[in-house]
TITI-750551 format. One record per residue (C-alpha): x, y, z; residue in one letter. Coordinates in Angstrom, 1 decimal. Layout:
BEGIN
xx|yy|zz|residu
X|Y|Z|a
...
//
This chain:
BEGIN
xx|yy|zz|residu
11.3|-4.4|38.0|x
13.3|-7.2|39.5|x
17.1|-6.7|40.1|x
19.4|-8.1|37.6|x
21.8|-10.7|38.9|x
24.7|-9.4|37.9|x
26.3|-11.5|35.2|x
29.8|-11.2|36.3|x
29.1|-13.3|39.6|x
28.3|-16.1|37.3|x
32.2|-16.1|35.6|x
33.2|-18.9|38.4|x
31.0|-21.0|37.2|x
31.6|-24.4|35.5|x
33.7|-25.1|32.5|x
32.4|-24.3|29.2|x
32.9|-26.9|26.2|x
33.7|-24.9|23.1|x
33.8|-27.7|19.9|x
37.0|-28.1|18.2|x
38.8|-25.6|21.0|x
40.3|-26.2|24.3|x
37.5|-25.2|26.9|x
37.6|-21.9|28.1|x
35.7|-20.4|31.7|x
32.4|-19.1|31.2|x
33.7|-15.6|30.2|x
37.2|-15.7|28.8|x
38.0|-15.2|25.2|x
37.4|-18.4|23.6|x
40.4|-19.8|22.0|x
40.6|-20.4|18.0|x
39.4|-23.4|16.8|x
42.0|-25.9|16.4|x
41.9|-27.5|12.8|x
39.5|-30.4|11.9|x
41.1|-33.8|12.4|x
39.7|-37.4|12.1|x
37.9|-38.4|15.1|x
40.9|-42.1|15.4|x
44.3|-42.6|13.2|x
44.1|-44.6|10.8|x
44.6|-48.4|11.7|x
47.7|-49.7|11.0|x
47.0|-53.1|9.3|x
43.7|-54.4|9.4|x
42.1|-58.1|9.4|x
38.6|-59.4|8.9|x
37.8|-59.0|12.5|x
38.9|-55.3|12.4|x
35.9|-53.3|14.3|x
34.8|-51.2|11.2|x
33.2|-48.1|13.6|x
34.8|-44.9|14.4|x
34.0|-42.8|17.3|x
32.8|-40.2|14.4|x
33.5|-38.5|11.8|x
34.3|-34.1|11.6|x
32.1|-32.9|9.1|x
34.0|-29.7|9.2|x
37.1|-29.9|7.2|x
40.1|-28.1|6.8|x
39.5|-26.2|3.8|x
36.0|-25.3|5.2|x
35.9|-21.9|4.4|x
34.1|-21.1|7.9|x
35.0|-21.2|11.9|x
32.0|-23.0|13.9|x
32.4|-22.7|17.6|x
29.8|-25.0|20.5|x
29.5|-22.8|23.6|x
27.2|-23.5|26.7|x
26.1|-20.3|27.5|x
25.5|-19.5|31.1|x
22.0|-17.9|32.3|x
21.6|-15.8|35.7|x
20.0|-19.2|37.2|x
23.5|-21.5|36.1|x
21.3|-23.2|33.3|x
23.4|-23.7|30.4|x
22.4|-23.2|26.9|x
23.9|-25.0|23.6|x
24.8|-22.4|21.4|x
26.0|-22.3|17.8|x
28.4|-19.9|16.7|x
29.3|-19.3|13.0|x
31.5|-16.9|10.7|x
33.5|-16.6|7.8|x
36.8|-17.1|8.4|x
38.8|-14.0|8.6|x
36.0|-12.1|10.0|x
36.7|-9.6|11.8|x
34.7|-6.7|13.4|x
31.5|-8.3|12.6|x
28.0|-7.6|14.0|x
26.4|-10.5|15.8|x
22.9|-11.7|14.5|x
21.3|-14.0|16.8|x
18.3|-16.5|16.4|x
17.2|-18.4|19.8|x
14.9|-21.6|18.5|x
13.2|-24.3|20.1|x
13.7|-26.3|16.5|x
17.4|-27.5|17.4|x
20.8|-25.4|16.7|x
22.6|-28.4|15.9|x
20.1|-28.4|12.4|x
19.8|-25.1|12.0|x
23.8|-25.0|11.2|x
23.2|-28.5|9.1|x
21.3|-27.8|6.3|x
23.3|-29.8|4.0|x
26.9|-31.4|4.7|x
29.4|-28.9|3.2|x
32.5|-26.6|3.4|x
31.1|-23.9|2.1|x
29.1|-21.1|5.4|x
26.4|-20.4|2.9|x
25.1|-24.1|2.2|x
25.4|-25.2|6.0|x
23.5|-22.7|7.0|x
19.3|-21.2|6.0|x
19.5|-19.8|2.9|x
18.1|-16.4|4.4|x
21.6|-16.1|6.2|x
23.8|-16.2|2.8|x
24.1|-12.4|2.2|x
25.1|-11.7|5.7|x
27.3|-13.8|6.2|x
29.0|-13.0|3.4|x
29.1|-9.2|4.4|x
31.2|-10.3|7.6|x
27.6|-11.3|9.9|x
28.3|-13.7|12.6|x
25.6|-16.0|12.7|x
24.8|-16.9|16.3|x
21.8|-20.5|16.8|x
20.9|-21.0|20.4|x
18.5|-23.7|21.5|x
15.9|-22.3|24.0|x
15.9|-23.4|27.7|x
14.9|-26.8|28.1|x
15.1|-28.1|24.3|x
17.4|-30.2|22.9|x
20.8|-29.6|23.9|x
20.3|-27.2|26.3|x
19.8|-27.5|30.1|x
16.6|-26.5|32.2|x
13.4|-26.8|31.5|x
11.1|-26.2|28.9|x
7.4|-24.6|29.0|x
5.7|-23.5|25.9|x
5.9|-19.6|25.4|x
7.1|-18.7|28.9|x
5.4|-15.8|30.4|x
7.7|-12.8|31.7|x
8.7|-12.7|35.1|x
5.5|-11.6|37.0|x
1.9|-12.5|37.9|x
2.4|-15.7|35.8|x
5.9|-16.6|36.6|x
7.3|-16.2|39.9|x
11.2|-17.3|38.9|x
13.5|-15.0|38.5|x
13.8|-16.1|34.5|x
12.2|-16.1|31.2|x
13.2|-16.0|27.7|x
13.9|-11.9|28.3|x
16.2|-12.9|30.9|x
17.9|-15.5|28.8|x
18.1|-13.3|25.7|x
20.0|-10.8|27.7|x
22.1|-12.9|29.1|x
23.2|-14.3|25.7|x
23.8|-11.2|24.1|x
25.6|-10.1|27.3|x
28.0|-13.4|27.2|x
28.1|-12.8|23.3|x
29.6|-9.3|23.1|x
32.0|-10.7|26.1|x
33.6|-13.5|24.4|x
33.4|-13.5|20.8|x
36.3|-11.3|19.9|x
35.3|-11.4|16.1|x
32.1|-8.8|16.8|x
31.8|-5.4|17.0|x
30.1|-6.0|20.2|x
26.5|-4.6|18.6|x
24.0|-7.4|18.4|x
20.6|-8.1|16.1|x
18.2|-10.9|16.5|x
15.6|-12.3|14.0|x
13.7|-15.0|13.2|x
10.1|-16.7|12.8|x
7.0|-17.9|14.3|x
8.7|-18.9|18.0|x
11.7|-17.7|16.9|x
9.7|-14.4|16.0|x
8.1|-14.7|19.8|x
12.1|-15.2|21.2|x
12.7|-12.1|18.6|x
10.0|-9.9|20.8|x
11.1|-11.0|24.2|x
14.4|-9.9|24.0|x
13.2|-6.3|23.2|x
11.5|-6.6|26.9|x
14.2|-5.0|29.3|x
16.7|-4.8|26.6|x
20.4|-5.5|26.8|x
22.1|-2.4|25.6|x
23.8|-4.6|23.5|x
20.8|-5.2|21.0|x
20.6|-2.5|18.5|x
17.6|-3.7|16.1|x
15.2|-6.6|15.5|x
13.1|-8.9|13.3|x
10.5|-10.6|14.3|x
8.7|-13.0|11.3|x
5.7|-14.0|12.2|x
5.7|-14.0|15.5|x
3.2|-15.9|18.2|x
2.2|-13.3|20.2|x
-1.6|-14.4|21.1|x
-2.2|-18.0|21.3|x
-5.9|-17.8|21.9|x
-6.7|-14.7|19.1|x
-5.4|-15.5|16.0|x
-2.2|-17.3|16.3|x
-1.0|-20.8|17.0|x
-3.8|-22.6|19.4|x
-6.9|-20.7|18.9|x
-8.2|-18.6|16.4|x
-11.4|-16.4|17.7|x
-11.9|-19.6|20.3|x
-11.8|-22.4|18.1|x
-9.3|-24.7|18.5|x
-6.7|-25.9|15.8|x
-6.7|-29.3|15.8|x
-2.7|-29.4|14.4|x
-1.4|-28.2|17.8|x
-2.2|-31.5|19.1|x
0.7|-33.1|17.2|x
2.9|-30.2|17.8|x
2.5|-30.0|21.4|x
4.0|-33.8|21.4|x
6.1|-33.1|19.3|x
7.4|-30.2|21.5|x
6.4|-31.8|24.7|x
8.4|-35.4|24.1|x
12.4|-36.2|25.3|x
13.2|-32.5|25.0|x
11.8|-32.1|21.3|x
13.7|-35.2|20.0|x
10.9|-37.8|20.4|x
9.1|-37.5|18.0|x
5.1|-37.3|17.9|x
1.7|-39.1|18.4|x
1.7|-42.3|16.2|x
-1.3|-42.0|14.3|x
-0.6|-43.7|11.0|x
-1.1|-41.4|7.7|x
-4.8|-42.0|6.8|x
-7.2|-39.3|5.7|x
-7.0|-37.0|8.3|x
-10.5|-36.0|7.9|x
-11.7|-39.7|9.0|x
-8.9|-39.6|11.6|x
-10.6|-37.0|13.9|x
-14.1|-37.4|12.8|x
-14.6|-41.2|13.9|x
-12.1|-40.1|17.3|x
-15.1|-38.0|18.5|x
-14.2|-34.6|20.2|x
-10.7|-33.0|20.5|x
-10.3|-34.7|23.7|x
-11.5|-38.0|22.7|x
-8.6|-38.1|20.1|x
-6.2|-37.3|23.0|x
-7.6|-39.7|25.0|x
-7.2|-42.0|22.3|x
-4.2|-41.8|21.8|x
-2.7|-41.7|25.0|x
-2.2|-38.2|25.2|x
-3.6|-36.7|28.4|x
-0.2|-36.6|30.0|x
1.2|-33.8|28.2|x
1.3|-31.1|30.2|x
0.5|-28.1|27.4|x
-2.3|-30.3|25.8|x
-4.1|-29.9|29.5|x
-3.0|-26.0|29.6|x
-5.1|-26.0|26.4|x
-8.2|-27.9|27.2|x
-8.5|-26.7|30.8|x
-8.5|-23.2|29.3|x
-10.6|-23.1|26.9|x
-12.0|-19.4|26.7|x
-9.7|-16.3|27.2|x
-9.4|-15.7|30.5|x
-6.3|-14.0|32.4|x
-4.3|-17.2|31.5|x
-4.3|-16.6|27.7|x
-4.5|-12.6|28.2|x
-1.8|-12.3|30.5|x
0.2|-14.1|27.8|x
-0.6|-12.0|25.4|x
2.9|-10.3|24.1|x
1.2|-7.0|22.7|x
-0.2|-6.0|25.8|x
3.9|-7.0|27.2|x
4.9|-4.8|24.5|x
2.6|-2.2|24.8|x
3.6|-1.5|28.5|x
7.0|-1.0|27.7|x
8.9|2.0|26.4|x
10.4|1.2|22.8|x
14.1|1.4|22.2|x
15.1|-1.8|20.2|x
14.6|0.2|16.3|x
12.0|-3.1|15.6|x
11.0|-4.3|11.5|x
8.1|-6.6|12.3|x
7.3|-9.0|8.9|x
4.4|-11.6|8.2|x
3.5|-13.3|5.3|x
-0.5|-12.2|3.6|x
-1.3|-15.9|3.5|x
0.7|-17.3|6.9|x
-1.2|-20.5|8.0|x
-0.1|-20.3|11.6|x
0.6|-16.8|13.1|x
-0.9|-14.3|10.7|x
-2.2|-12.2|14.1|x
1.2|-11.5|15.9|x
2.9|-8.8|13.7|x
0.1|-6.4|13.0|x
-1.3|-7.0|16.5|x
2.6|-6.4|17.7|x
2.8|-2.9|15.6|x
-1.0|-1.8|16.4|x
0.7|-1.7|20.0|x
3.7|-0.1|19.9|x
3.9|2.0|16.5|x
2.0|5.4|18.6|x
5.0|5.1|21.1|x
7.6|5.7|17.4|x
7.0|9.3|17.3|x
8.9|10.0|14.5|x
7.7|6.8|12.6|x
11.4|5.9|12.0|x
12.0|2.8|14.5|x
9.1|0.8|14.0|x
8.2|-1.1|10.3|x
5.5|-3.3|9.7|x
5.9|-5.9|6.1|x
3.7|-7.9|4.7|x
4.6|-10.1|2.2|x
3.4|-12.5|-0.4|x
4.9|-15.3|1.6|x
2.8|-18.4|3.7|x
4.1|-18.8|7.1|x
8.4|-18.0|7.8|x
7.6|-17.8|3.9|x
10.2|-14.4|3.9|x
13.4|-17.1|4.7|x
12.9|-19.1|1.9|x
12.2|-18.6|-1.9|x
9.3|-16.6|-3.1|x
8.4|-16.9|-6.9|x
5.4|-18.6|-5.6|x
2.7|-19.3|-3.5|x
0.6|-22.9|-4.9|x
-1.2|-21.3|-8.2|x
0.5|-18.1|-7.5|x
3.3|-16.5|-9.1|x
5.4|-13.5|-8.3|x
7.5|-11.4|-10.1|x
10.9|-12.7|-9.1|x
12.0|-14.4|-5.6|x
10.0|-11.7|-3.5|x
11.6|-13.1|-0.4|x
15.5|-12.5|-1.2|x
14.5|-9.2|-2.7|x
13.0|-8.2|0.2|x
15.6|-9.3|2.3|x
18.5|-8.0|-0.4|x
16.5|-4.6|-0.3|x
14.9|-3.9|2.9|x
16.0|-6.7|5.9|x
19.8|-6.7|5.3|x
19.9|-2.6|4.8|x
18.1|-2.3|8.0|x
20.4|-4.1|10.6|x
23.5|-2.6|8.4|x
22.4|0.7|9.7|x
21.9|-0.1|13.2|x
24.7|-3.1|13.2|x
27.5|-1.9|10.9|x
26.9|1.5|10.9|x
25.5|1.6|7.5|x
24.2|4.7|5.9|x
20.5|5.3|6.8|x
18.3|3.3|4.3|x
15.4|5.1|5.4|x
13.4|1.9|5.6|x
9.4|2.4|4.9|x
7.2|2.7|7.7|x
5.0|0.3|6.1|x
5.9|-2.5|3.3|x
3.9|-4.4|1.7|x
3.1|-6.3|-2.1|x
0.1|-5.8|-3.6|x
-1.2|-8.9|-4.5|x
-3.1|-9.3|-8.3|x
-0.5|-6.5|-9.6|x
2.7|-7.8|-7.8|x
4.6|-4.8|-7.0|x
5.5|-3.3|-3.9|x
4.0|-0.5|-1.9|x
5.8|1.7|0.1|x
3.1|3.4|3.0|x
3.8|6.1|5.7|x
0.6|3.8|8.3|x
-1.2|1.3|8.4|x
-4.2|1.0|7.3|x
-3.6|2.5|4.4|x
-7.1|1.8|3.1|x
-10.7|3.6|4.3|x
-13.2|1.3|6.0|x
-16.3|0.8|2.9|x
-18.9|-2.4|3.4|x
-19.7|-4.4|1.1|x
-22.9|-6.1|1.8|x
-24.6|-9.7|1.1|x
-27.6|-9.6|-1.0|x
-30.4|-11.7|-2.1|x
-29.9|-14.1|-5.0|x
-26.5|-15.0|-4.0|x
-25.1|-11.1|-4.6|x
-22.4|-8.5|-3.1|x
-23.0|-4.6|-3.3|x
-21.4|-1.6|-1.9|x
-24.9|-0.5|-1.7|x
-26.8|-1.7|2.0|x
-29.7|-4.1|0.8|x
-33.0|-2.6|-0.1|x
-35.4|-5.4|0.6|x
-35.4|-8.5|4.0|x
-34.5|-11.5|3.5|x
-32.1|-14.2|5.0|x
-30.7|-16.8|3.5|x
-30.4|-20.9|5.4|x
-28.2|-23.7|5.2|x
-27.8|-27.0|7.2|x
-24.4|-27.4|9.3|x
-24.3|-31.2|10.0|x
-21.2|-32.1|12.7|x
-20.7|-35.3|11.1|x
-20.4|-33.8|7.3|x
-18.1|-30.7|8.4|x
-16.4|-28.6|5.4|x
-13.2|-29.8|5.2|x
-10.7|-27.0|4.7|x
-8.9|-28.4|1.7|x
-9.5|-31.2|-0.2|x
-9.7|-35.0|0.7|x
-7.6|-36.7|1.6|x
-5.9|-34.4|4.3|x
-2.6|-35.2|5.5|x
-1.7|-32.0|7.9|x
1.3|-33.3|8.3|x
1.9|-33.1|4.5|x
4.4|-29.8|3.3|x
2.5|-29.7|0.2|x
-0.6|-29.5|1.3|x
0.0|-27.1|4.8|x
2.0|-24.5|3.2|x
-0.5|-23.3|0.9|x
-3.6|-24.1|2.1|x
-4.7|-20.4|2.6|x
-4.5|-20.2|-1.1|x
-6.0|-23.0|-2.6|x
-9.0|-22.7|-5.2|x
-12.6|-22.5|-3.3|x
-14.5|-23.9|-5.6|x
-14.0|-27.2|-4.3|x
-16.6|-26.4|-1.6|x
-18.8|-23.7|-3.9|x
-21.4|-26.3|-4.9|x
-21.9|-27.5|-1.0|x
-25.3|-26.7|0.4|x
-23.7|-25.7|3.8|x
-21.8|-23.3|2.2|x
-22.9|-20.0|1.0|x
-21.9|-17.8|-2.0|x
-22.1|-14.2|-2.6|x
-20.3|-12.5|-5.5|x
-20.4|-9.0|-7.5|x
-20.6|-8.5|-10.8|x
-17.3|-8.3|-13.2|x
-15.3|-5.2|-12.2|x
-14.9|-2.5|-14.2|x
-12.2|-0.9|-12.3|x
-9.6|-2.0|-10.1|x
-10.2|-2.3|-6.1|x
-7.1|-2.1|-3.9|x
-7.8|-2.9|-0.3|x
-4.5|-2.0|2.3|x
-5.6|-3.3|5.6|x
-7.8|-5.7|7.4|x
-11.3|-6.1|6.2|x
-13.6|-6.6|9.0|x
-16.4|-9.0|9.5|x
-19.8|-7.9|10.4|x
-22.2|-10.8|10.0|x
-25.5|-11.3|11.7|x
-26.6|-15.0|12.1|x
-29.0|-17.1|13.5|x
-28.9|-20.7|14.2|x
-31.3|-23.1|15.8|x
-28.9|-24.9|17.8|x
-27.3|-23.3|21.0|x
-23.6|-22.9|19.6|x
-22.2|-22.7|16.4|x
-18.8|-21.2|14.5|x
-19.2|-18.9|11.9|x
-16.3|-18.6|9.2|x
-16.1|-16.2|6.6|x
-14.0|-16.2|3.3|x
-13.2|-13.2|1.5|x
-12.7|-14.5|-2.4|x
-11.1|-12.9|-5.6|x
-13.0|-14.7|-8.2|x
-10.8|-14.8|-11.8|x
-12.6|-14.2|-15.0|x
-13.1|-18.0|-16.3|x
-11.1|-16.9|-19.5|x
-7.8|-19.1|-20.2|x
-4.8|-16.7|-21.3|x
-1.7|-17.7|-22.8|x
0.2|-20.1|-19.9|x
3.8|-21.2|-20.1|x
5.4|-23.8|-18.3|x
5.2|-24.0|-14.5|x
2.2|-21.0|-14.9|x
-0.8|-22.6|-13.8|x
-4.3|-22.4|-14.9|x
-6.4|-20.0|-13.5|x
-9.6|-19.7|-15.1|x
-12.3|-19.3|-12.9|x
-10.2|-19.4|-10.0|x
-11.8|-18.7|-6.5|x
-8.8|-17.0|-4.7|x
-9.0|-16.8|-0.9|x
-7.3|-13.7|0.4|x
-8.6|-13.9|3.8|x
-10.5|-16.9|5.6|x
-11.0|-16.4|9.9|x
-13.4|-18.4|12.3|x
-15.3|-17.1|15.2|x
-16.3|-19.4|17.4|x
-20.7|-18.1|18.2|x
-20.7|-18.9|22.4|x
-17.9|-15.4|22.8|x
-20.2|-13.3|20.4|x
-20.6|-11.0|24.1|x
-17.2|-12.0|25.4|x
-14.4|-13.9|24.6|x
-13.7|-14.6|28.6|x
-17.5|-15.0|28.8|x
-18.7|-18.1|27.0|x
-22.8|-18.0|26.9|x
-25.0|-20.5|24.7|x
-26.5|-18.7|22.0|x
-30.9|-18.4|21.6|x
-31.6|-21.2|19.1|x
-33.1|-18.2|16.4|x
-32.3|-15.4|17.7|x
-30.0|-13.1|15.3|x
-26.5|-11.9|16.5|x
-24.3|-9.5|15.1|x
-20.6|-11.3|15.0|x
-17.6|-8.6|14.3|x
-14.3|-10.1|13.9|x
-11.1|-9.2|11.2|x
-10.0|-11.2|8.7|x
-5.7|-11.4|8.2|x
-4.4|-8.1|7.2|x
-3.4|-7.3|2.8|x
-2.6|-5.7|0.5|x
-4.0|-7.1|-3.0|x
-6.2|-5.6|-5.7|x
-9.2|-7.3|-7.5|x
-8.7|-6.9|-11.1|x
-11.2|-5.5|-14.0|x
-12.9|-8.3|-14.9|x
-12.6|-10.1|-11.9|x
-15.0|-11.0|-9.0|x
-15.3|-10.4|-5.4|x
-17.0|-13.2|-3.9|x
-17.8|-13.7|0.4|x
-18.4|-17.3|1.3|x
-20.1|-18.3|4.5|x
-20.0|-21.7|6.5|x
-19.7|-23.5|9.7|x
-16.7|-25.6|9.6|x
-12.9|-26.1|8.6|x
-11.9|-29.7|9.4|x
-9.8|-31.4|11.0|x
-8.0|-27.9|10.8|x
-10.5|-27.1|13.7|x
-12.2|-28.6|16.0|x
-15.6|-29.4|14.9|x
-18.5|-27.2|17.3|x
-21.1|-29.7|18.7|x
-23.8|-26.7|18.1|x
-25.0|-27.5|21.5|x
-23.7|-25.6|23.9|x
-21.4|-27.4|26.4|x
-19.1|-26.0|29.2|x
-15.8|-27.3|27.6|x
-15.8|-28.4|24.0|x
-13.3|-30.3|24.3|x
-15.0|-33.0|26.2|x
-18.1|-32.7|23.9|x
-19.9|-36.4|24.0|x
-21.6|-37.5|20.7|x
-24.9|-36.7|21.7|x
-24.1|-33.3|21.9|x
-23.3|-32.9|18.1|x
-26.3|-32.4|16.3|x
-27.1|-30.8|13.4|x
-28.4|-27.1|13.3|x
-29.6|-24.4|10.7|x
-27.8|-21.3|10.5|x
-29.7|-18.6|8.9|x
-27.1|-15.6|7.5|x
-29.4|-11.9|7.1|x
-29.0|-9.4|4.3|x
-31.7|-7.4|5.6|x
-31.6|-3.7|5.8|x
-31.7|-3.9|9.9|x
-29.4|-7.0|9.6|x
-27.2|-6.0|7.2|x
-24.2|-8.4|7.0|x
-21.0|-6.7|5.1|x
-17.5|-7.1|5.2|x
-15.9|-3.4|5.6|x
-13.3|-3.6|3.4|x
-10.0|-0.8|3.1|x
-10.0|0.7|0.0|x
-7.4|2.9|-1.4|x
-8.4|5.5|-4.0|x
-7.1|5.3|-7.5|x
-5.3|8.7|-6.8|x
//
């Protein structure tokens, strides 16, 4: 372990601007915030020709009944960082809860134009700062309004990165400079937040400043190239294109790729490959987008990256509630991988919590009656963070009375309640197996048989219906829970389903892929849908309920991409015909298929634009696939009693 720099040889350095307040050196008490005023005086007479512009206008009135304070927070290197800091006024003794986001401060304190803390700020934040919670927004290094620079996830000080600084470093030194000079706090700290907020959330666990008393990570991106943001099982997603320029342009303020808002679908099909749409559109200069398609299998610079195996290395002693939402479209991997690798180090099973709720992606900051067709009894999300988030950094912030927070919390999905677990799984591994004539059994087949379907490149599945606009809210949010039968009458697309239930089956945990496939082409992906099919009965509705007869439910879709089926740092071309047994997990739940309802396994080869399309020839880099390498192939899936394919599935007994 590298030697600290110690943080008090950085107090000469420059002045820091504090908003509304005189400036202060890097580590003297900050002074209060002098009271809003108008930007100029009033004019004295005007004419005509009187310039009508102001230097601006102090959205922060008087009667606001909050103090906001603008530091630039020093780091061990003298990089700055634009911090946000917000309380109540009067507060006094009050715990620090800090969020470090690559998404802007300056917004994150803005959500609507007000006096009032609890409108200007997420609506997650409104019970704790209500309860005397300083709110604390820092933009990461190299983003927006702070100095430095910027590179996607950076990797902890070591074989990867050879500066003395990453966001572990930065976190500490935040929290260090926090406890120092706001003289509202207690001097205990918490940090939270989502998807690369829930990634900042994890790296300040990593050599911990003593400081930090307990965390939150939502969602976070801990694997890139496994099953969060870039890759999923080694196939690309497509959407990280626009995000990377996004990311990757004037400091995050630019903007992204113009591309007009056409059916996505056409968009990338007629560009080619992956790297003929970046070529197209004038893309190739963006440094992450060539981290990406220089590396596309998972060698040692994607596995080195990998935050579980930081994690797993270290000792635990930040107490550490990890949260994901059962239908989270971008980083459904992190948490679970994250508390697979450090709950065996929480001996006592009291500082580590793993909760999944009924939420899409950063889902648990927001409202959560529903989910697209879905509803839920009551906003799930502020009674989870009423009930279980708030109580948990009360304890370890405040001082709070233990509220013994479940090892494991998650809502069971079809009954909607919550389940309180001492582990996860919960559920025991039990296949289910394809049969002939379209069916599913928990009984291995009895007789051979295969069934075949044509994957044609240039007719991919798309993953929701046409026209796709990724960039469209309404349509990205939800997507993991959108009705299949849209696609249930393709012929590249397979359907296996049981009978009608008789009883209930509650699965707690990730049900596991196990499909053997052939294919007469020399690559291919392979993506597998686990379905809860709804009795095509109409019961009484009501308004805003939606119609769910016959409803084909997804509650887990993954991709594996067929050239890592003996190595995902070992890409081979597969035997046109030869059958392969492909094992990968689907997101982890808790829900329970209904009497009367259907369990139904789809099978395909595609999920466009959402990922890259697979040529089905094997080529080095798929990226730079040429159109003569996309050709059509037929992919044979087995339900033979040598070849069995099943999903393993966790069931939880009725007792």
């Amino acid at each position: 372990m590298k030697t600290r720099v110690s943080l008090a040889a950085l107090a000469v350095a420059a002045l820091v601007p504090l908003a509304l307040a005189s400036p202060v050196l890097a580590f003297e008490k900050p002074k209060p915030a002098a009271a809003a005023t108008p930007q100029v005086p009033a004019p004295q007479t005007v004419t005509p020709m009187t310039v009508d512009t102001v230097s601006g206008y102090e959205k922060t009135r008087p009667e606001a009944d909050f103090v906001k304070r603008v530091v630039m927070v020093p780091m061990r290197d003298g990089v700055k960082l634009y911090t946000v800091i917000v309380m109540k006024k009067g507060t006094k003794g009050g715990p620090i809860l800090l969020s470090r986001t690559p998404y802007d401060a300056k917004s994150s304190v803005a959500r609507t134009a007000s006096q009032s803390i609890t409108e200007i700020l997420p609506v997650m934040d409104a019970e704790f700062v209500e309860d005397n919670y300083i709110r604390v927004y820092q933009d990461i290094r190299g983003l927006h309004n702070s100095e430095g620079d910027y590179v996607t996830n950076r990797p902890i000080r070591g074989p990867l990165n050879s500066t003395n600084v990453d966001e572990a470093t930065d976190a500490y030194d935040t929290i260090d400079w926090l406890v120092k000079n706001v003289p509202e706090s207690n001097g205990k700290v918490g940090i939270v937040g989502s998807s690369y907020l829930g990634f900042t959330s994890l790296m300040a666990e990593i050599d911990p400043h003593p400081a930090l008393k307990a965390a939150a990570p939502q969602s976070p991106m801990v694997d890139g190239w496994m099953g969060d943001d870039w890759f999923h099982n080694g196939a690309f997603r497509n959407p990280n294109v626009g995000y990377s320029v996004g990311q990757g342009s004037a400091k995050a303020e630019g903007g992204g790729a113009a591309t007009g808002v056409g059916d996505d679908y056409t968009t990338w099909l007629e560009a080619g490959s992956t790297g003929d749409y970046i070529k197209k559109w004038g893309l190739e200069g963006y440094p992450f987008l060539q981290k990406l398609m220089q590396n596309p299998a998972y060698t040692d610079f994607w596995s080195k990256q990998a935050v579980d195996k930081w994690m797993a290395a270290r000792p635990l002693t930040v107490p550490t509630m990890l949260i994901v939402g059962q239908w989270d479209q971008e980083d459904s991997y992190g948490a679970p991988a994250v508390y697979k690798a450090i709950e065996p180090k929480d001996k006592d099973n009291t500082m580590v919590s793993l909760v999944i709720g009924p939420w899409r992606h950063s889902g648990v900051n927001h409202y959560g009656f529903d989910l697209g067709a879905l509803t839920f009894t009551g906003d799930t999300a502020r009674e989870f963070r009423v009930k279980y988030l708030k109580p948990f950094f009360d304890h370890y912030l405040k001082d709070a009375p233990d509220p013994h927070t479940p090892p494991v919390l998650t809502y069971a999905t079809g009954e909607n309640h919550w389940d309180v677990s001492p582990k996860w799984p919960m559920g025991t591994a039990t296949k289910i197996y394809l049969q002939g004539d379209s069916g599913l059994s928990f009984t291995a087949p009895a007789a051979g048989g295969h069934d075949d379907y044509v994957s044609d490149p240039a007719k991919p599945v798309p993953f929701i219906p046409r026209p796709i606009n990724m960039d469209d809210a309404n349509q990205w949010k939800p997507w993991l829970v959108h009705d299949q039968r849209f696609v249930s009458d393709r012929t590249d697309v397979l359907s296996y389903q049981t009978q009608a239930l008789d009883k209930p089956v509650h699965i707690m945990g990730q049900p596991m892929v196990d499909l053997f496939a052939a294919t007469s082409g020399s690559d291919g992906d392979f993506v597998v849908k686990l379905i809860d099919v709804y009795p095509n009965e109409s019961p009484e509705g009501g308004q805003g309920v939606a119609e769910m007869a016959g409803f084909e439910l997804p509650i887990g879709i993954e991709i594996f991409r067929g050239r890592y089926v003996h190595g995902f740092d070992k890409p081979q071309a597969l035997t046109p015909g030869k059958v392969e047994e492909y094992k990968f997990g689907l997101p982890n739940v808790d829900h329970v298929f209904l009497p009367g309802h259907k369990i139904m396994i789809q099978v395909q080869s595609s999920l466009f634009p959402l990922y890259d399309r697979n040529p089905q020839t094997f080529v080095d880099n798929i990226f730079f696939a040429k159109p003569l390498n996309y050709q059509k192939a037929t992919v044979s899936v087995y339900h033979d009693p040598s070849a069995a394919s099943s999903i393993e599935l966790p069931i939880v007994s009725a007792e």
